[in-house]
N, CA, C and O of each residue as an XYZ file, in Angstrom:
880
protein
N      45.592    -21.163     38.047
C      45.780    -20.164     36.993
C      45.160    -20.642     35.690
O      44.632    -19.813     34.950
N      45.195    -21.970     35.355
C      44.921    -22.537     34.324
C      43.130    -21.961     34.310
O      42.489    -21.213     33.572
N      42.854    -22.654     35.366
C      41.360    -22.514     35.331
C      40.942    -21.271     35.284
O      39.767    -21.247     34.915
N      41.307    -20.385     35.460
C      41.096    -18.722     35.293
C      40.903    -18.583     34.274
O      39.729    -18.300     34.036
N      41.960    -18.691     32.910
C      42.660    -18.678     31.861
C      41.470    -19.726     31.124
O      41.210    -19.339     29.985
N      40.768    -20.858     31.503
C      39.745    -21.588     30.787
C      38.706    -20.624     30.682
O      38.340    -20.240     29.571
N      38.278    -20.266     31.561
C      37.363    -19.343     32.185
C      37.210    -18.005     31.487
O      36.160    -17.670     30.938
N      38.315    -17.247     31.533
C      37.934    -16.263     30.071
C      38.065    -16.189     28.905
O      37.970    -15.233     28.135
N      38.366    -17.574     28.707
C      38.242    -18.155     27.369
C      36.597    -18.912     26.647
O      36.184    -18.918     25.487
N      36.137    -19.343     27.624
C      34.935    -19.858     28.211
C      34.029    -18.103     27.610
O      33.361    -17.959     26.586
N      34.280    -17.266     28.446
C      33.489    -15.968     28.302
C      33.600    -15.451     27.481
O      32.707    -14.829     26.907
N      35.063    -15.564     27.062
C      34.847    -15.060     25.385
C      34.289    -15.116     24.374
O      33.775    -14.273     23.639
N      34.420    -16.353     24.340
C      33.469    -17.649     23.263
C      32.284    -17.277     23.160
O      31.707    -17.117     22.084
N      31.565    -17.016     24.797
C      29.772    -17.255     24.920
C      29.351    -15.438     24.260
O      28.293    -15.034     23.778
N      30.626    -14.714     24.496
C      30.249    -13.465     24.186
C      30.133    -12.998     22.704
O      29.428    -12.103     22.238
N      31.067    -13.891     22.046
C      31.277    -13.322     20.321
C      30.305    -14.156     20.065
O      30.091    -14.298     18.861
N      29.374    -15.000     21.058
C      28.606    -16.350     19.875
C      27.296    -14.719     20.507
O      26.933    -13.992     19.582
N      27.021    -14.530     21.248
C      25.652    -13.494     21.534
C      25.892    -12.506     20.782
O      24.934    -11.916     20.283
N      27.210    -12.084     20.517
C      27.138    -10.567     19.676
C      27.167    -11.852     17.817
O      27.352    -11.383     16.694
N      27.062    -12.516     17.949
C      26.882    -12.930     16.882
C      25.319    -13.104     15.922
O      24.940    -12.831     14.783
N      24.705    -13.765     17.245
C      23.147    -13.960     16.886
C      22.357    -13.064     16.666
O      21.396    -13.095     15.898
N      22.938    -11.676     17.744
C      22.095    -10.347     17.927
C      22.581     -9.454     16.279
O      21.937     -8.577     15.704
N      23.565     -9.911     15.977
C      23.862     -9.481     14.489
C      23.057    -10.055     13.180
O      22.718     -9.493     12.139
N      22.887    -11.392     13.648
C      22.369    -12.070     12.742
C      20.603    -11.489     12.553
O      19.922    -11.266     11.553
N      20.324    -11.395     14.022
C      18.630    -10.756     14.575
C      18.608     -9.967     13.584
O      18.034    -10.187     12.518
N      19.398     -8.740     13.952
C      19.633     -7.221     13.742
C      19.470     -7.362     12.114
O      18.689     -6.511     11.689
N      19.971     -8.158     11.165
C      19.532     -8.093      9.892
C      18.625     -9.046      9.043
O      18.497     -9.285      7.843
N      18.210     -9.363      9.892
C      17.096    -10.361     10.114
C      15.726     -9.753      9.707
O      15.005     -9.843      8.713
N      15.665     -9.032     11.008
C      14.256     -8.162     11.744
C      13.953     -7.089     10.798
O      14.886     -6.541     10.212
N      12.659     -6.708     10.575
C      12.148     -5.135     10.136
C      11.900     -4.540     11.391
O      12.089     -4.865     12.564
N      11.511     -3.752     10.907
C      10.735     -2.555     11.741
C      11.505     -1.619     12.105
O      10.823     -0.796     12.715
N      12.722     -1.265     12.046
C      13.297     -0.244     12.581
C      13.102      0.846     12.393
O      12.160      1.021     11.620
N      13.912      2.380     13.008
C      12.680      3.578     12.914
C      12.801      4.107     11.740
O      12.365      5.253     11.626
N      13.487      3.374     10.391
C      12.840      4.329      8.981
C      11.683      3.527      8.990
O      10.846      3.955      8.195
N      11.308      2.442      9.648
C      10.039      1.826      9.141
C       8.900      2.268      9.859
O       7.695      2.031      9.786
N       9.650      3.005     10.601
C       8.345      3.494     12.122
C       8.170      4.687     11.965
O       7.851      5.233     13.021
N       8.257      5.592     10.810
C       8.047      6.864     11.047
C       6.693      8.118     10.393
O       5.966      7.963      9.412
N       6.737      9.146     11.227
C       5.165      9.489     11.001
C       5.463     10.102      9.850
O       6.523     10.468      9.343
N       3.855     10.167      9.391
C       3.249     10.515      7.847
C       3.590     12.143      7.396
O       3.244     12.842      6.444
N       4.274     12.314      8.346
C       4.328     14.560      8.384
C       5.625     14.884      8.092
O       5.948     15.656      7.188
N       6.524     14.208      8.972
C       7.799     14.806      8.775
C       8.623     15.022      7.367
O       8.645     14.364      6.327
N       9.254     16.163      7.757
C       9.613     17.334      6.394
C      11.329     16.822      6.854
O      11.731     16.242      7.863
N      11.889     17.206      5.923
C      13.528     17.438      5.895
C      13.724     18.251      6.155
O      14.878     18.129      6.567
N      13.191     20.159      6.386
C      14.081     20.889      6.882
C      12.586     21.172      7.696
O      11.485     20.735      7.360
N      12.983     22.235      9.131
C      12.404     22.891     10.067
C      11.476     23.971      9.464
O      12.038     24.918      8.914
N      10.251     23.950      9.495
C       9.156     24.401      8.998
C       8.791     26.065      9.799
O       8.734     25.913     11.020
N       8.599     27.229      9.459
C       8.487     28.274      9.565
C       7.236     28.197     10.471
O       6.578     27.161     10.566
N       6.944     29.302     11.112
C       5.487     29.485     11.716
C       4.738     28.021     12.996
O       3.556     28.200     13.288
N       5.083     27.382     13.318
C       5.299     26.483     13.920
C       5.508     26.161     15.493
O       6.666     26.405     15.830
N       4.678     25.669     16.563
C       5.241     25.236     17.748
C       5.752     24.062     17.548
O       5.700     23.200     16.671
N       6.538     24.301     19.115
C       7.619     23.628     19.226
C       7.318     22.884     20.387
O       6.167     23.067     20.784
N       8.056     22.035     21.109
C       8.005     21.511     22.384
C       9.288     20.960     22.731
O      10.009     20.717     21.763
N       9.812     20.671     24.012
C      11.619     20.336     24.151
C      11.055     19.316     25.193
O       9.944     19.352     25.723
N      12.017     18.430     25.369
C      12.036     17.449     25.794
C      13.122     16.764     26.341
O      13.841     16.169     25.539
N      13.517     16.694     28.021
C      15.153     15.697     28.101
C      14.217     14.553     28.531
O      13.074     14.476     28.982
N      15.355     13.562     28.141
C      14.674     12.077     29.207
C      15.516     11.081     28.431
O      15.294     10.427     27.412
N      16.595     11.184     29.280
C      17.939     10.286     28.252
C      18.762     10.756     27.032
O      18.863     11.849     26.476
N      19.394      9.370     26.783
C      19.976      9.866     25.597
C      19.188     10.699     24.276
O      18.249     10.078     23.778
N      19.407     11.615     23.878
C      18.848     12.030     22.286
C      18.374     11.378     21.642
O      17.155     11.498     21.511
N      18.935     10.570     21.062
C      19.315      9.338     20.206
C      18.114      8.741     20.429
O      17.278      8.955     19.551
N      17.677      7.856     21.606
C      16.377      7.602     21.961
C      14.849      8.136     21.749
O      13.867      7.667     21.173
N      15.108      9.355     22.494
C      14.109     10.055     22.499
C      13.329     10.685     21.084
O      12.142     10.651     20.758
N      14.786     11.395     20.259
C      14.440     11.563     19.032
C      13.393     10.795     18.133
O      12.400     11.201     17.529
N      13.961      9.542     18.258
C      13.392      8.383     17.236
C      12.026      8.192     17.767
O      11.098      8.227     16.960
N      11.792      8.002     18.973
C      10.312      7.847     19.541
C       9.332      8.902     18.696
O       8.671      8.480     17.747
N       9.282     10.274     19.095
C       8.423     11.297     18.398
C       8.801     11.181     17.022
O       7.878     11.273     16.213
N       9.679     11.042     16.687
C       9.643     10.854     15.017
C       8.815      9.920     13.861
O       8.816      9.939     12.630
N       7.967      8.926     15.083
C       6.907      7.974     14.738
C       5.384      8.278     14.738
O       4.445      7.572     14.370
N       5.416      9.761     15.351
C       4.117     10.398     15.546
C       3.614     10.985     14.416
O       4.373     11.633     13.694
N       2.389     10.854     14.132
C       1.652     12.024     12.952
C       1.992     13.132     13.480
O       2.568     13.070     14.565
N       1.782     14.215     12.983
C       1.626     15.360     13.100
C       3.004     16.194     13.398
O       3.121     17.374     13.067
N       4.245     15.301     14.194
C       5.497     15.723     14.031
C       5.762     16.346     12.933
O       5.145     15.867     11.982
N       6.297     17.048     12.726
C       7.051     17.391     11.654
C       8.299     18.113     11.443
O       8.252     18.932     10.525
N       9.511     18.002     12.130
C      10.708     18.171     12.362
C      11.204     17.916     13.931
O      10.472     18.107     14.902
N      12.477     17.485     13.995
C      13.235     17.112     15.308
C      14.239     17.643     15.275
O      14.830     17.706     14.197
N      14.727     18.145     16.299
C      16.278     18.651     16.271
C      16.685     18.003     17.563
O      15.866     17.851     18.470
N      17.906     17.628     17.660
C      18.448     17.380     19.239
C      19.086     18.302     19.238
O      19.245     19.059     18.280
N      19.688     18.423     20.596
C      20.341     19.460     21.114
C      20.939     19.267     23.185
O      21.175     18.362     23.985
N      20.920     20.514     23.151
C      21.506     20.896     24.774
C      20.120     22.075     25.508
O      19.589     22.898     24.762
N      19.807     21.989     26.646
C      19.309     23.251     27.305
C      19.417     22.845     28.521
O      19.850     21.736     28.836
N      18.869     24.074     29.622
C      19.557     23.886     30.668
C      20.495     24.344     31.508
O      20.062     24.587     32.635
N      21.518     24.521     31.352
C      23.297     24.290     31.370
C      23.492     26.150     31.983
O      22.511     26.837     32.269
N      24.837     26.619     32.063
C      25.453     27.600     32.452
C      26.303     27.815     31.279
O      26.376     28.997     30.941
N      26.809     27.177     30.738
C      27.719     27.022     29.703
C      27.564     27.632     28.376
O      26.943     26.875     27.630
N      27.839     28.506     27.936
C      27.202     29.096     26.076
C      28.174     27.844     25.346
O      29.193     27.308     25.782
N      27.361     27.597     23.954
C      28.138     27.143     23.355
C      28.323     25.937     23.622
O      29.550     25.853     23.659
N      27.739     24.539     23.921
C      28.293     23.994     24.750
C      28.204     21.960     23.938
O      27.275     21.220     23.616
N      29.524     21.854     23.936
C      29.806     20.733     22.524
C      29.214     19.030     23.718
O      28.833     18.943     24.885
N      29.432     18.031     22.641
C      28.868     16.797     23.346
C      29.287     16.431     24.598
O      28.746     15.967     25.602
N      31.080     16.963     24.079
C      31.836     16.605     25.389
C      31.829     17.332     26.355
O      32.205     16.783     27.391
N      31.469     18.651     26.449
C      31.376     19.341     27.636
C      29.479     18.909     28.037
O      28.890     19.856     28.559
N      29.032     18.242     27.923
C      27.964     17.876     28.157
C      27.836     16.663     28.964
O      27.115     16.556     29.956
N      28.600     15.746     28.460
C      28.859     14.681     29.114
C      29.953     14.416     30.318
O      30.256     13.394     30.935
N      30.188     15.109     30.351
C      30.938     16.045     31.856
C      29.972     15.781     32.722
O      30.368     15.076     33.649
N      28.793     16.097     32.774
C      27.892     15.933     33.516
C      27.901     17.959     34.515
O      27.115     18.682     35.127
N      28.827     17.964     34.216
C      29.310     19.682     34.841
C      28.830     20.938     34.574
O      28.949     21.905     35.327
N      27.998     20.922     32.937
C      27.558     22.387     32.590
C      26.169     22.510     33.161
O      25.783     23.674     33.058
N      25.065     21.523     33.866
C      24.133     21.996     34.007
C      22.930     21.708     32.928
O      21.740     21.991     33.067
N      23.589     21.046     31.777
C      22.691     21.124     30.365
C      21.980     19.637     30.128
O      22.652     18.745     30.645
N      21.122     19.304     29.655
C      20.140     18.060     29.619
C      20.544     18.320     28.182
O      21.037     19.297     27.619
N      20.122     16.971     27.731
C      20.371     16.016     26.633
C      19.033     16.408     25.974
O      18.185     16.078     26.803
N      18.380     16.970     24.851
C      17.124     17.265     24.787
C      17.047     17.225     22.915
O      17.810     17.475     21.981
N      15.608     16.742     23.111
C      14.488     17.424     21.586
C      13.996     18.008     21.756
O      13.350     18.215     22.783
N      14.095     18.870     20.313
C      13.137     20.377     19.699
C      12.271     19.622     18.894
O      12.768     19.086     17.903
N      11.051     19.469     19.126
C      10.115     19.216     18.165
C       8.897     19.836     17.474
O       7.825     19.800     18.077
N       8.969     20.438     16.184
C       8.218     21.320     15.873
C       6.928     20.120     14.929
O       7.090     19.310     14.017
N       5.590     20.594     15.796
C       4.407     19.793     15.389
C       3.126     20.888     14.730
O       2.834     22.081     14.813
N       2.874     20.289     14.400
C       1.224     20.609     13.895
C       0.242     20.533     14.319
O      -0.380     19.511     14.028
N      -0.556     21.745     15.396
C      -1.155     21.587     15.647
C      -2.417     20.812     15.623
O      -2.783     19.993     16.466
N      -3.022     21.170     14.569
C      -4.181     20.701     13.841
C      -3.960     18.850     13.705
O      -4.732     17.945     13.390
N      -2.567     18.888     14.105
C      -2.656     16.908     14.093
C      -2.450     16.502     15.107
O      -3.010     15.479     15.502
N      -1.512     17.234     15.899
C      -1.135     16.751     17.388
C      -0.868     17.874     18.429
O      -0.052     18.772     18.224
N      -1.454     17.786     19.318
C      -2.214     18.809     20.732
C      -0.370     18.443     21.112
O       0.293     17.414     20.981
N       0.073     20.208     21.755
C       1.010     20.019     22.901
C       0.405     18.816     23.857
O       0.937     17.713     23.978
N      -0.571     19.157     24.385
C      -0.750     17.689     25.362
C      -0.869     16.679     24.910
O      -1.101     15.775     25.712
N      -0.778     16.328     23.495
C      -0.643     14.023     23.098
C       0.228     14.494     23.249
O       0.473     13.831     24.256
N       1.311     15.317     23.150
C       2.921     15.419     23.044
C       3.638     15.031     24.813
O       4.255     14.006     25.102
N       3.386     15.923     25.540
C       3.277     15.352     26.858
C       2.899     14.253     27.424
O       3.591     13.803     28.338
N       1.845     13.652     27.051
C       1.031     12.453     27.112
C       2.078     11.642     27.218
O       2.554     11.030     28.174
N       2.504     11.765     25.577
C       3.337     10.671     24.857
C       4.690     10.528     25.540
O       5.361      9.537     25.826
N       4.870     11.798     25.704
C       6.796     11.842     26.603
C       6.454     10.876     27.761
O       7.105      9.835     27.849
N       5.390     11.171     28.734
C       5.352     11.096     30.277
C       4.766      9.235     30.232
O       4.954      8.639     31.292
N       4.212      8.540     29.259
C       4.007      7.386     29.129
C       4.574      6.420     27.962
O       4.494      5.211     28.179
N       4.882      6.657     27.296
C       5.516      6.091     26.166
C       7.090      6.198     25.823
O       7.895      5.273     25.715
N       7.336      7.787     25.662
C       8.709      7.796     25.120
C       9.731      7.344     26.072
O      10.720      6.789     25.594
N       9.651      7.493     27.324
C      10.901      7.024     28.429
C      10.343      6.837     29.727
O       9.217      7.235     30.026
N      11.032      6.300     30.423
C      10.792      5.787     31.871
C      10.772      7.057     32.672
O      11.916      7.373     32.997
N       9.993      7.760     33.031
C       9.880      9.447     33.985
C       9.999      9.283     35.345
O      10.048     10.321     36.005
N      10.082      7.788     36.170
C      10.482      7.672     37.371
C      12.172      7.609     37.672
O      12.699      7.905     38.744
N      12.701      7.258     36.739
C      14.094      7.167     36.960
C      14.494      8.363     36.903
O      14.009      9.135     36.076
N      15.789      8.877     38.073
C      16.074      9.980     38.333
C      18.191     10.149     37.934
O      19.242      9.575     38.221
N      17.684     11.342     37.119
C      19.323     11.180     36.470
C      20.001     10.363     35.768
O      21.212     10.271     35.564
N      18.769      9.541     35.270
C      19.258      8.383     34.276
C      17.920      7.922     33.025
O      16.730      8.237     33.032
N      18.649      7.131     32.097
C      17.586      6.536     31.536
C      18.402      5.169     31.089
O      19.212      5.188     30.162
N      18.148      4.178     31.726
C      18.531      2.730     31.447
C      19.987      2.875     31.964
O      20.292      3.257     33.094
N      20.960      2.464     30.835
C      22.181      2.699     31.435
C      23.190      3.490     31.664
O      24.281      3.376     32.223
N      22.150      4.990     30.682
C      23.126      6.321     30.335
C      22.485      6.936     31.989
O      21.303      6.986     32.330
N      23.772      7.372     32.842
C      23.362      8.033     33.747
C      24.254      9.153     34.045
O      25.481      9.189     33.959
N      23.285     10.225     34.476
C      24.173     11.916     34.845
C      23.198     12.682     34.469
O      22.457     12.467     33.510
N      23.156     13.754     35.327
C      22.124     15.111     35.589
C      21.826     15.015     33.787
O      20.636     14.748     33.618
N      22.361     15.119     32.830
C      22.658     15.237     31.392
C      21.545     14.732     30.882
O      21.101     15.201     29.834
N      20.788     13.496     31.658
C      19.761     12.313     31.185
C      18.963     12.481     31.672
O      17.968     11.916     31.220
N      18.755     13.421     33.026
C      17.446     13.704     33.672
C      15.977     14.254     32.669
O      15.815     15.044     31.739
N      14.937     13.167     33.616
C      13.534     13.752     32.443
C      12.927     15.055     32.829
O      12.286     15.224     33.866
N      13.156     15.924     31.973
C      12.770     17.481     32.439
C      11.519     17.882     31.085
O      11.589     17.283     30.011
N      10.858     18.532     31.243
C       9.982     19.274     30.099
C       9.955     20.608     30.323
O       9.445     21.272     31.226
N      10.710     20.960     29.165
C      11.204     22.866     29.249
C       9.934     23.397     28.181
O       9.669     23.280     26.985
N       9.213     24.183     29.639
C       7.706     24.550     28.491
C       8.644     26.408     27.818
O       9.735     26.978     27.806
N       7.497     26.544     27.476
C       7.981     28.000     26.072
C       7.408     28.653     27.276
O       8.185     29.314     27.966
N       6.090     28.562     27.651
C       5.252     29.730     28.278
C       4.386     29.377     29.498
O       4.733     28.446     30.225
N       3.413     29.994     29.717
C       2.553     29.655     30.753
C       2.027     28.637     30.534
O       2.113     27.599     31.189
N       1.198     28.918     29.219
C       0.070     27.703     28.867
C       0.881     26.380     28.351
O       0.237     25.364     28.088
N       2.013     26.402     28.238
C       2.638     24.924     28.129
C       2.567     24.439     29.082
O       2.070     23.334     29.297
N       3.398     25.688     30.398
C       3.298     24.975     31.655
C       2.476     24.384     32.302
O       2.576     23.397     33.031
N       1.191     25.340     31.877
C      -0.413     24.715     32.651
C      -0.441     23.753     32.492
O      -0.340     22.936     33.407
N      -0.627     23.361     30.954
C      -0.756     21.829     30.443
C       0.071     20.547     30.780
O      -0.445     19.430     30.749
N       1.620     20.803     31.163
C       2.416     20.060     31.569
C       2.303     19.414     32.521
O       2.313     18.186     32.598
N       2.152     20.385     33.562
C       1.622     20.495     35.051
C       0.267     19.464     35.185
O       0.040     18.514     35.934
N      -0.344     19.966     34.339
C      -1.973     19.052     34.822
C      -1.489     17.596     33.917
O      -1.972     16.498     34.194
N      -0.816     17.725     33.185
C      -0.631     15.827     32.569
C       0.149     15.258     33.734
O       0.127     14.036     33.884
N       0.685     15.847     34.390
C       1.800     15.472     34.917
C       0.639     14.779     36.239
O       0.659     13.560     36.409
N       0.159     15.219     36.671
C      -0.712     15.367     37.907
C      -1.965     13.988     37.034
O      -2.642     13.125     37.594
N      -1.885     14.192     36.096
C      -3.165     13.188     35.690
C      -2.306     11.449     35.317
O      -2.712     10.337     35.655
N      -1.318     11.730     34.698
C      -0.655     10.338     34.848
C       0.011     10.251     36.453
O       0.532      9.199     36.824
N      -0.036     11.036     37.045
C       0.192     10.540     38.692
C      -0.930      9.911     39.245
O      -0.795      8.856     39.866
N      -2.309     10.578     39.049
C      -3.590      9.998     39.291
C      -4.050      8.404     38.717
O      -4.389      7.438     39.400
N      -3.961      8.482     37.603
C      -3.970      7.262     36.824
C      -2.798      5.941     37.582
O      -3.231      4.819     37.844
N      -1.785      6.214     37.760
C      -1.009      5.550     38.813
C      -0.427      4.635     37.779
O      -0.383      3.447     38.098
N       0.119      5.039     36.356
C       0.407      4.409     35.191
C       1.991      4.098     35.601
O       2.440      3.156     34.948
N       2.903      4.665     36.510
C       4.082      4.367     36.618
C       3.564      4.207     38.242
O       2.698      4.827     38.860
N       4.680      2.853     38.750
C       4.536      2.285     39.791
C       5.225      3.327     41.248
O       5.043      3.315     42.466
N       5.941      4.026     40.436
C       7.320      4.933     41.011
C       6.250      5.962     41.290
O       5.048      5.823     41.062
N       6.985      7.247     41.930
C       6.408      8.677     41.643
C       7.688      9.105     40.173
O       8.827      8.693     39.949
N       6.804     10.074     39.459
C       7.568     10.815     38.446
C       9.065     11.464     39.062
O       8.949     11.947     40.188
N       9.834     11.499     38.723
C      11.018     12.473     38.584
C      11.177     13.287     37.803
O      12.240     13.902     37.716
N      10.168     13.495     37.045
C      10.193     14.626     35.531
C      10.105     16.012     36.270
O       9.214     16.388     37.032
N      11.182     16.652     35.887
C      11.276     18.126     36.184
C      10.724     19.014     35.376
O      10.662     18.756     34.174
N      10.208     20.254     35.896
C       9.012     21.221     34.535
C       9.915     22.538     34.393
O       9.313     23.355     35.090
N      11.074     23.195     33.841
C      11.494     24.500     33.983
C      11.432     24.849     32.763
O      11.543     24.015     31.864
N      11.216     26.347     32.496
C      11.575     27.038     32.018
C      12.511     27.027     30.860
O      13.728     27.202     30.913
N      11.745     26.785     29.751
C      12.709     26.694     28.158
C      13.736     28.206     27.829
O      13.352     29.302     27.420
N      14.845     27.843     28.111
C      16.114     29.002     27.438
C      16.271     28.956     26.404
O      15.331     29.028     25.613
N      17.871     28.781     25.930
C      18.944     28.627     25.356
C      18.807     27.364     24.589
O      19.205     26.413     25.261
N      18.233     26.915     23.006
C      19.016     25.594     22.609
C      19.768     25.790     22.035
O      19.889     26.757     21.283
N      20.654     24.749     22.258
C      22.192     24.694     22.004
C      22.053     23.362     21.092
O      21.969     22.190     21.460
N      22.054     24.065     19.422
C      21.871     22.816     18.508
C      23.127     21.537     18.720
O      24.339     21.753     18.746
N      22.619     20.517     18.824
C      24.132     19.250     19.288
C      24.031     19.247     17.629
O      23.216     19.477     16.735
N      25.611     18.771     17.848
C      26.502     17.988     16.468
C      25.551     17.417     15.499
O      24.600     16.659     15.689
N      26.110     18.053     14.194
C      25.185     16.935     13.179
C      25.103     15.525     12.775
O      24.334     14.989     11.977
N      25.988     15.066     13.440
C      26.354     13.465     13.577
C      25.193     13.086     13.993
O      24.619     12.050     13.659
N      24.686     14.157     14.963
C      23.821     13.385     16.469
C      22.260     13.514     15.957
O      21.315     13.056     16.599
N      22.097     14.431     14.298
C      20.469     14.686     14.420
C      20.147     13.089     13.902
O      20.989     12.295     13.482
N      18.987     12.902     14.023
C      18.449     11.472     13.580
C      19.210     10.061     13.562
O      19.213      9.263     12.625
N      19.772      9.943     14.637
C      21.137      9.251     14.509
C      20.728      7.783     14.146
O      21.437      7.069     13.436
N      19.722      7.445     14.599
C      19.411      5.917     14.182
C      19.033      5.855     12.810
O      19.097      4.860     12.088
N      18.675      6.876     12.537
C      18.604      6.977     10.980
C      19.437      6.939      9.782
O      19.103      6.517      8.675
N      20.612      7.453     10.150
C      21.426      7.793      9.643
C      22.265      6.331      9.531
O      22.653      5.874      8.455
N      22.482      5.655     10.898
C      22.936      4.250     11.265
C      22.225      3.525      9.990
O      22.696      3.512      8.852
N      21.075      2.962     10.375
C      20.003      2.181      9.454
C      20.748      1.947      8.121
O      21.220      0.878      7.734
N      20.782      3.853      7.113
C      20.956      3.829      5.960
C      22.569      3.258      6.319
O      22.540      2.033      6.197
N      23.628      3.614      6.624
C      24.649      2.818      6.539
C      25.035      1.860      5.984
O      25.620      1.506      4.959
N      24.308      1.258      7.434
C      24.495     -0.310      7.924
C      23.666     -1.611      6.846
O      23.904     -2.693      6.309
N      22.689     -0.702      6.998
C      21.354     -1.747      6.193
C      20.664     -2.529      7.371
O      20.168     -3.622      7.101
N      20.601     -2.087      8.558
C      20.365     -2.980      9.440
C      20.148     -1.819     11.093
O      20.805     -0.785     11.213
N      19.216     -2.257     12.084
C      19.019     -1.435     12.803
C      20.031     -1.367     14.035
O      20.556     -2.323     14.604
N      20.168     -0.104     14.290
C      20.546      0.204     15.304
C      20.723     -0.751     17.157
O      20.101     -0.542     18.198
N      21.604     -1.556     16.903
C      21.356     -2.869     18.478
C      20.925     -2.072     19.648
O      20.486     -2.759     20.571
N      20.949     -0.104     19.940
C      19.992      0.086     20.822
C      18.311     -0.049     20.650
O      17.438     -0.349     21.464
N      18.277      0.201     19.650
C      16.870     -0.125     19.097
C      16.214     -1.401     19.249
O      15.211     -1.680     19.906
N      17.310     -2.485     18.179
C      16.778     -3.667     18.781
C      16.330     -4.003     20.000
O      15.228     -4.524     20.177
N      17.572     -3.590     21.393
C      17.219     -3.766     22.287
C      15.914     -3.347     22.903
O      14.974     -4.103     23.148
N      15.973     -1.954     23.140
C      14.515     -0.927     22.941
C      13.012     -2.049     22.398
O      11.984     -2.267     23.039
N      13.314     -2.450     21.350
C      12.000     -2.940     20.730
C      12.050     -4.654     21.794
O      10.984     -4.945     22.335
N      12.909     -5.353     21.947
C      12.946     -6.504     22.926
C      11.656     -6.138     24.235
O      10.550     -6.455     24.672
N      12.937     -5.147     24.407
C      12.242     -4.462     26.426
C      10.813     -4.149     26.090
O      10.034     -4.372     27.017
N      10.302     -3.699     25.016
C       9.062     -3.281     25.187
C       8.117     -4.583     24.990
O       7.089     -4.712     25.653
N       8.573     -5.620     23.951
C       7.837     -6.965     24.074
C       7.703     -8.031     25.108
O       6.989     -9.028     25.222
N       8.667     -7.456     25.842
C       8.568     -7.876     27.038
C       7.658     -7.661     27.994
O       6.933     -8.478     28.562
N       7.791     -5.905     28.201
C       6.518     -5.430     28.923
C       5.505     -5.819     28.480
O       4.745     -5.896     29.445
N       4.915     -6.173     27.460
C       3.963     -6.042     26.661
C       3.419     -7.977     27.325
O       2.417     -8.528     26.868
């Protein structure tokens, strides 16, 4: 019993000394995404404007990625998808209404093509082979889907989709699903720009981020 009792005492220790260092990192380090963000984006949602939606994980994630792009120029998270009207974080995370975890991103043409936008989702912003998940958030909720507006989104979706399969840039086959843009269901205002919002807080970035920026120096 004793030795049990050493033992998660032992784990305790090694655990507050790692959440210690990663604290120490965390205000350490630059770069986080107020430091990463593109030259366009406006504070409120711009009139006259396409859009593009996007699931592939948490919000939170995804958001911050396109928010580093030129030509972006507003993000909204939200819900689509689903059966459900109306439909709050927690009935989302149910995994039960049917609804993906998603960005509204309204861009500028003239700076960035619906297709770098696709491009960018299907190679950069998230892992598109993982199915019903992204890292450790998992449920239909996280699945990578691209909800086009119209035909010609779809065309375009369709053929990126088919050209990063060709290219053979993910080792996997894709799991990215292509349907039909409905219903967004604006999520909580807690949830728009959330690492952003963290940052100003804290003074210090977001430890999914950190992590995020690790995994990619890794790949790298």
């Amino acid at each position: 019993m004793k030795i049990v009792q050493i033992s998660i005492i032992f784990l305790a220790i090694g655990f507050c000394s790692i959440i210690f260092v990663m604290q120490h990192q965390l205000r350490a380090e630059t770069g986080g995404v107020l430091d990463n963000q593109g030259e366009n984006l406006m504070s409120e949602k711009p009139d006259n404007y396409p859009t593009a939606i996007f699931g592939g994980g948490c919000f939170w994630c995804l958001e911050s990625e396109f928010r580093g792009l030129n030509g972006v120029l507003f993000t909204s998270v939200g819900y689509m998808g689903g059966t459900l009207e109306s439909p709050s974080y927690h009935d989302v995370t149910t995994g039960e209404t049917g609804h993906a975890e998603v960005v509204e991103i309204t861009f500028d043409p003239e700076k960035i093509t619906y297709r770098n936008l696709v491009e960018f989702f299907l190679t950069k912003a998230h892992d598109p082979t993982q199915v019903n998940r992204q890292g450790v958030d998992v449920g239909t909720q996280y699945r990578s889907e691209i909800f086009y507006a119209d035909e010609e989104q779809k065309k375009i979706a369709q053929e990126v989709m088919d050209d990063v399969t060709a290219r053979k840039i993910w080792d996997k086959p894709l799991a990215t699903k292509l349907g039909q843009a409905n219903e967004f269901w604006m999520g909580e205002e807690y949830h728009q720009q959330y690492y952003e919002k963290y940052e100003r807080e804290n003074g210090q970035m977001h430890p999914r981020v950190w992590f995020k920026k690790k995994m990619k120096d890794v790949k790298k």
